[in-house]
mmCIF file of the C-alpha atoms, coordinates in Angstrom:
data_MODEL
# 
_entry.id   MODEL 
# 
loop_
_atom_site.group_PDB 
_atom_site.id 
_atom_site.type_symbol 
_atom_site.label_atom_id 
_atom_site.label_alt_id 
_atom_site.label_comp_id 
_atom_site.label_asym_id 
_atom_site.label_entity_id 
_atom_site.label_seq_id 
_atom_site.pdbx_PDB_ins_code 
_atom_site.Cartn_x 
_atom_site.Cartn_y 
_atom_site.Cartn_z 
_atom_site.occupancy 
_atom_site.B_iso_or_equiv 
_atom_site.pdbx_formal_charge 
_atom_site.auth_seq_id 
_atom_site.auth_comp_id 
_atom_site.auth_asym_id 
_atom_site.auth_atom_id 
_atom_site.pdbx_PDB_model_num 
ATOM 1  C CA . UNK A 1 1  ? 292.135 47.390 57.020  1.00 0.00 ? 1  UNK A CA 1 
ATOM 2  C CA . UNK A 1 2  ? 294.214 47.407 60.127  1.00 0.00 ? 2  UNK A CA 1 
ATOM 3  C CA . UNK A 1 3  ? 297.442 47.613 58.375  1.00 0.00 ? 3  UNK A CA 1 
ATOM 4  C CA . UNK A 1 4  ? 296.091 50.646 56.031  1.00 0.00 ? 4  UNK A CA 1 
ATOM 5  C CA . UNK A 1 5  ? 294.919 52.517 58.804  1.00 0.00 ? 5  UNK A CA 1 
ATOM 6  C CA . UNK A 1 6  ? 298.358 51.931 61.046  1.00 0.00 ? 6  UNK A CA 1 
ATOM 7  C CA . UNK A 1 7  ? 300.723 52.586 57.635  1.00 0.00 ? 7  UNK A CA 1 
ATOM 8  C CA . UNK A 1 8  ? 301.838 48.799 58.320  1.00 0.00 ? 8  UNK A CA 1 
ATOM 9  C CA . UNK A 1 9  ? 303.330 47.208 55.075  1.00 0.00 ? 9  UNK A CA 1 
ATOM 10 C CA . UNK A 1 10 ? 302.631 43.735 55.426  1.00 0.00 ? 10 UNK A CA 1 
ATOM 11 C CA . UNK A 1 11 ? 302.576 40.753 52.927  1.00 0.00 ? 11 UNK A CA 1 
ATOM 12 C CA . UNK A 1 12 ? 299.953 38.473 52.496  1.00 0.00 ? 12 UNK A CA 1 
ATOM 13 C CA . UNK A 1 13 ? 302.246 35.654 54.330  1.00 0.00 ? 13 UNK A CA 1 
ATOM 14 C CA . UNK A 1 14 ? 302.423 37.547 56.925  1.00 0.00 ? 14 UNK A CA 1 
ATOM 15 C CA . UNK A 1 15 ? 298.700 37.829 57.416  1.00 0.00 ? 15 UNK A CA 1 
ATOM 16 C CA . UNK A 1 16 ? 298.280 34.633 56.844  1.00 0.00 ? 16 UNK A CA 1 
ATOM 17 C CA . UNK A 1 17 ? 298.359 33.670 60.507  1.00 0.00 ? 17 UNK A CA 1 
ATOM 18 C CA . UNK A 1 18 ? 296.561 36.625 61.372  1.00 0.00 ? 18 UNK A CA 1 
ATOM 19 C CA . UNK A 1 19 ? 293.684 36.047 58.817  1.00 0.00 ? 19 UNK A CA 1 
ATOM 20 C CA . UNK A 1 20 ? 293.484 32.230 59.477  1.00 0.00 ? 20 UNK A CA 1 
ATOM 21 C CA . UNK A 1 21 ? 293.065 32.555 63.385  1.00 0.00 ? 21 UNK A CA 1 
ATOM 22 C CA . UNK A 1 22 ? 290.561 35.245 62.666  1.00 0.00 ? 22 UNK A CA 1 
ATOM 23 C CA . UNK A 1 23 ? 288.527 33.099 60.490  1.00 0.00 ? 23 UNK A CA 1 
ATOM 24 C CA . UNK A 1 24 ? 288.482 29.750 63.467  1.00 0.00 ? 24 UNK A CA 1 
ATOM 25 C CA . UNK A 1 25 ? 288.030 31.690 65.814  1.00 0.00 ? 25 UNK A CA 1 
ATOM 26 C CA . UNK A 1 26 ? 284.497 32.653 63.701  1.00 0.00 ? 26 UNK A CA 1 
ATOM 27 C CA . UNK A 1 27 ? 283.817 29.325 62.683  1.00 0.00 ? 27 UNK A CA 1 
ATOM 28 C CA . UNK A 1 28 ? 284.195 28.265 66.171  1.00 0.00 ? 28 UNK A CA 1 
ATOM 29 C CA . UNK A 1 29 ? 281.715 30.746 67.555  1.00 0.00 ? 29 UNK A CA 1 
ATOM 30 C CA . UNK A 1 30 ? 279.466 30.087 64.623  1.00 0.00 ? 30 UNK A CA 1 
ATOM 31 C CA . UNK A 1 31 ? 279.695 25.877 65.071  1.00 0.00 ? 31 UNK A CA 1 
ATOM 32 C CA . UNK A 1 32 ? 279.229 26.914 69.443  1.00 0.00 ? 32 UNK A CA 1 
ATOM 33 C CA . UNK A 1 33 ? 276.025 28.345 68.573  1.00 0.00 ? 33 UNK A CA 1 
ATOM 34 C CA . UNK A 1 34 ? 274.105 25.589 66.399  1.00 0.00 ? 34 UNK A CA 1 
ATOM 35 C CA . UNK A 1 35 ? 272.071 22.902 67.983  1.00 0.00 ? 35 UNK A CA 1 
ATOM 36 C CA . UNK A 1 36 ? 273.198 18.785 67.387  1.00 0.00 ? 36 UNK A CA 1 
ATOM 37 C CA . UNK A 1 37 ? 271.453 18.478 63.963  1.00 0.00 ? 37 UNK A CA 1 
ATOM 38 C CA . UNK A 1 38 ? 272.945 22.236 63.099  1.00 0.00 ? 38 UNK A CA 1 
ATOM 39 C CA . UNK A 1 39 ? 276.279 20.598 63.566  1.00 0.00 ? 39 UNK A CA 1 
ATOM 40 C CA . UNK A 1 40 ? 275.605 17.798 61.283  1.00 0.00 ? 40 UNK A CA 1 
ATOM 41 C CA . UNK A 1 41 ? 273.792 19.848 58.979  1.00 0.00 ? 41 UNK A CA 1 
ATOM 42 C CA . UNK A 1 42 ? 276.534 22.477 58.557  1.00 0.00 ? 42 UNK A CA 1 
ATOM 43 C CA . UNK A 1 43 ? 279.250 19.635 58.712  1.00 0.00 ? 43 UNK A CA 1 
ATOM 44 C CA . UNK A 1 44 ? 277.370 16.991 57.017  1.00 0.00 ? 44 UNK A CA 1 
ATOM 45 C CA . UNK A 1 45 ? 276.831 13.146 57.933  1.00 0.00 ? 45 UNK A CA 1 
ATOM 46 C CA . UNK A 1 46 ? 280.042 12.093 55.981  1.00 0.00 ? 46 UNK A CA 1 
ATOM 47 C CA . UNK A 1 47 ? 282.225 14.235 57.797  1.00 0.00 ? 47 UNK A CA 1 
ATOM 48 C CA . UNK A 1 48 ? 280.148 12.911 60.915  1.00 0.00 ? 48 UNK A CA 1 
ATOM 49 C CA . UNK A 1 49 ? 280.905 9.471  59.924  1.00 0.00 ? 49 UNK A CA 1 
ATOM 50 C CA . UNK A 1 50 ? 284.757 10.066 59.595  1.00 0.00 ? 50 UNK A CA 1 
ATOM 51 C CA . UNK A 1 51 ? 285.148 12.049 62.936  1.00 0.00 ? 51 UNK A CA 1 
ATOM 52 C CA . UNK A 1 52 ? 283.443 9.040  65.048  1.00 0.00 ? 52 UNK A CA 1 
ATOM 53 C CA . UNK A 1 53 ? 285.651 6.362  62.991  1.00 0.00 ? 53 UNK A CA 1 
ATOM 54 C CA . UNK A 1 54 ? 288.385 8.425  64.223  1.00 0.00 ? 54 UNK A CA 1 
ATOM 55 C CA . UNK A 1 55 ? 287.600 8.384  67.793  1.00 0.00 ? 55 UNK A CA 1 
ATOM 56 C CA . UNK A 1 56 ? 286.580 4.932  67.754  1.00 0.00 ? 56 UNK A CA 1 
ATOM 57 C CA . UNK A 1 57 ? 290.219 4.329  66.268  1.00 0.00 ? 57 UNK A CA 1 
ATOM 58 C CA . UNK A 1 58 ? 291.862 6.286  69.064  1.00 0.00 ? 58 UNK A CA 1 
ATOM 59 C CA . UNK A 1 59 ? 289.479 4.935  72.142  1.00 0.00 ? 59 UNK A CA 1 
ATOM 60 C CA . UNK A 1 60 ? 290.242 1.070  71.009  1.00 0.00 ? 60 UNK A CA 1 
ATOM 61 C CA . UNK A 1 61 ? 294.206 2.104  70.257  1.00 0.00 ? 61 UNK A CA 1 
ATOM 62 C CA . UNK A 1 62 ? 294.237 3.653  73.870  1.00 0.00 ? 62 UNK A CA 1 
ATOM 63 C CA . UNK A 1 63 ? 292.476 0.732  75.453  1.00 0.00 ? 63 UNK A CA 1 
ATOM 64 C CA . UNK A 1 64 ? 291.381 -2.736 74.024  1.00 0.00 ? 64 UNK A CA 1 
ATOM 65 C CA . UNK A 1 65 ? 288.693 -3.250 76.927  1.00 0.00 ? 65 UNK A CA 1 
ATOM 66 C CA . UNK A 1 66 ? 287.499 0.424  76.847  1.00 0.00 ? 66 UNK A CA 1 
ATOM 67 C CA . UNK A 1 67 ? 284.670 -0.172 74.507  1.00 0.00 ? 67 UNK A CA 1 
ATOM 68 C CA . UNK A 1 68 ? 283.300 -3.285 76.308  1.00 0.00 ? 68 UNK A CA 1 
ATOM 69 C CA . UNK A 1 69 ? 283.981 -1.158 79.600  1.00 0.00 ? 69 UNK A CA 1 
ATOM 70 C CA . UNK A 1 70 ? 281.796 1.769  78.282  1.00 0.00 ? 70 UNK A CA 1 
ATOM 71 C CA . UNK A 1 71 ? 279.167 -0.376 76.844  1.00 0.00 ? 71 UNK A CA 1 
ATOM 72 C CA . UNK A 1 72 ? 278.822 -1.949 80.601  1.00 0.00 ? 72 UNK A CA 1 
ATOM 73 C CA . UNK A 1 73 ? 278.658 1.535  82.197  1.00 0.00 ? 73 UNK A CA 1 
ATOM 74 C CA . UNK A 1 74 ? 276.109 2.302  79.824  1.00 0.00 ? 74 UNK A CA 1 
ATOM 75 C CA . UNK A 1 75 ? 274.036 -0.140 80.208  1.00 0.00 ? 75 UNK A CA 1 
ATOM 76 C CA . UNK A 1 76 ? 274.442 0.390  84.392  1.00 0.00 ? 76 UNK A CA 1 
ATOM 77 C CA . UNK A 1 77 ? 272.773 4.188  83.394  1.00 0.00 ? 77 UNK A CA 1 
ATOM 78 C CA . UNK A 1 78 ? 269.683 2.916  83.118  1.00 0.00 ? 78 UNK A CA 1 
ATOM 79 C CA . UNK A 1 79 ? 267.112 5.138  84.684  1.00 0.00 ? 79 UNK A CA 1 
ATOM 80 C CA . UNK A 1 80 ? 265.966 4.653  88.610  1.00 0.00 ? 80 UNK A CA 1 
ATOM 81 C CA . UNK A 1 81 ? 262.623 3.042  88.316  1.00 0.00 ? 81 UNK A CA 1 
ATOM 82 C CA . UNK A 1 82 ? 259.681 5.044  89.489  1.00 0.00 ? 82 UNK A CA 1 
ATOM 83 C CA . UNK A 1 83 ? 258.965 4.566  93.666  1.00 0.00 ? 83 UNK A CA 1 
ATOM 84 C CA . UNK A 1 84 ? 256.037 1.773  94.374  1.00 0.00 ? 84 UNK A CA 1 
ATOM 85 C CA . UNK A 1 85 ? 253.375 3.730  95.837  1.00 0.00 ? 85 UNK A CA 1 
ATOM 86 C CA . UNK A 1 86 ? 251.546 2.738  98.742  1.00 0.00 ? 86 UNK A CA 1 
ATOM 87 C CA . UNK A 1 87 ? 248.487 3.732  100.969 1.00 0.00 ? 87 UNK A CA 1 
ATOM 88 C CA . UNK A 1 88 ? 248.514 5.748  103.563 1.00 0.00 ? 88 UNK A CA 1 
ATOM 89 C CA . UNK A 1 89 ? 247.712 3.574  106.316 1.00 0.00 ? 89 UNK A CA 1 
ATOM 90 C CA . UNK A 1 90 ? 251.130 0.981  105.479 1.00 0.00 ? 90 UNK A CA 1 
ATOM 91 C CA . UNK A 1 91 ? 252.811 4.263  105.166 1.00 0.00 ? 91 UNK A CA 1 
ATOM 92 C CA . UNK A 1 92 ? 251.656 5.135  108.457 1.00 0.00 ? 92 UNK A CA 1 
ATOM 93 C CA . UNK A 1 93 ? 252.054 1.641  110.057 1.00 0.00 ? 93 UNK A CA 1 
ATOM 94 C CA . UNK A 1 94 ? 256.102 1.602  109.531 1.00 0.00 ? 94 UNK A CA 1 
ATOM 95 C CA . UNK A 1 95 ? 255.871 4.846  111.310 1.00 0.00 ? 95 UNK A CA 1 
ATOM 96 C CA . UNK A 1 96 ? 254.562 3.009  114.399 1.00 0.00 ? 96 UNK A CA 1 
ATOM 97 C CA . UNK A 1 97 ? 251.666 5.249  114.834 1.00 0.00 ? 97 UNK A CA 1 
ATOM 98 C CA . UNK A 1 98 ? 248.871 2.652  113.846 1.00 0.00 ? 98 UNK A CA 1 
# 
């Protein structure tokens, strides 16, 4: 449309670039805007699959002990436990005022 309304004479090769950033730059916004199981949904659990072999590939190529060294930091995420409540009156007594 641009090219008909600017008198451009273009071929289809050379729109080609044009056309394809167009269209990822769409897909992009589209794939930005879906929740995790809209991604998989729209990409589908084999493609899934492949993408996470892929990085698991590349993170044990880059580093043999970066697997075990994730797993470990994992595992050291674990949620603070929850504050031991006490009375008032301990409370109070480390205070000094009872």
């Amino acid at each position: 449309m641009f090219c008909v309304q600017n008198n451009l004479d273009l071929s289809a090769a050379d729109l080609i670039p044009y056309v394809k950033k167009q269209a990822t730059s769409e897909f992009r916004e589209i794939i930005g805007s879906m929740d995790d199981d809209g991604f998989e949904n729209f990409l589908g659990k084999d493609q899934i699959s492949r993408l996470r072999k892929r990085n698991l590939q590349r993170l044990k190529a880059g580093n043999p002990n970066a697997i075990k060294n994730t797993a470990a930091a994992n595992a050291s995420k674990k949620e603070p436990e929850p504050a031991k409540k006490e009375n008032l009156k301990d409370f109070l007594g480390k205070l000094g005022k009872f």
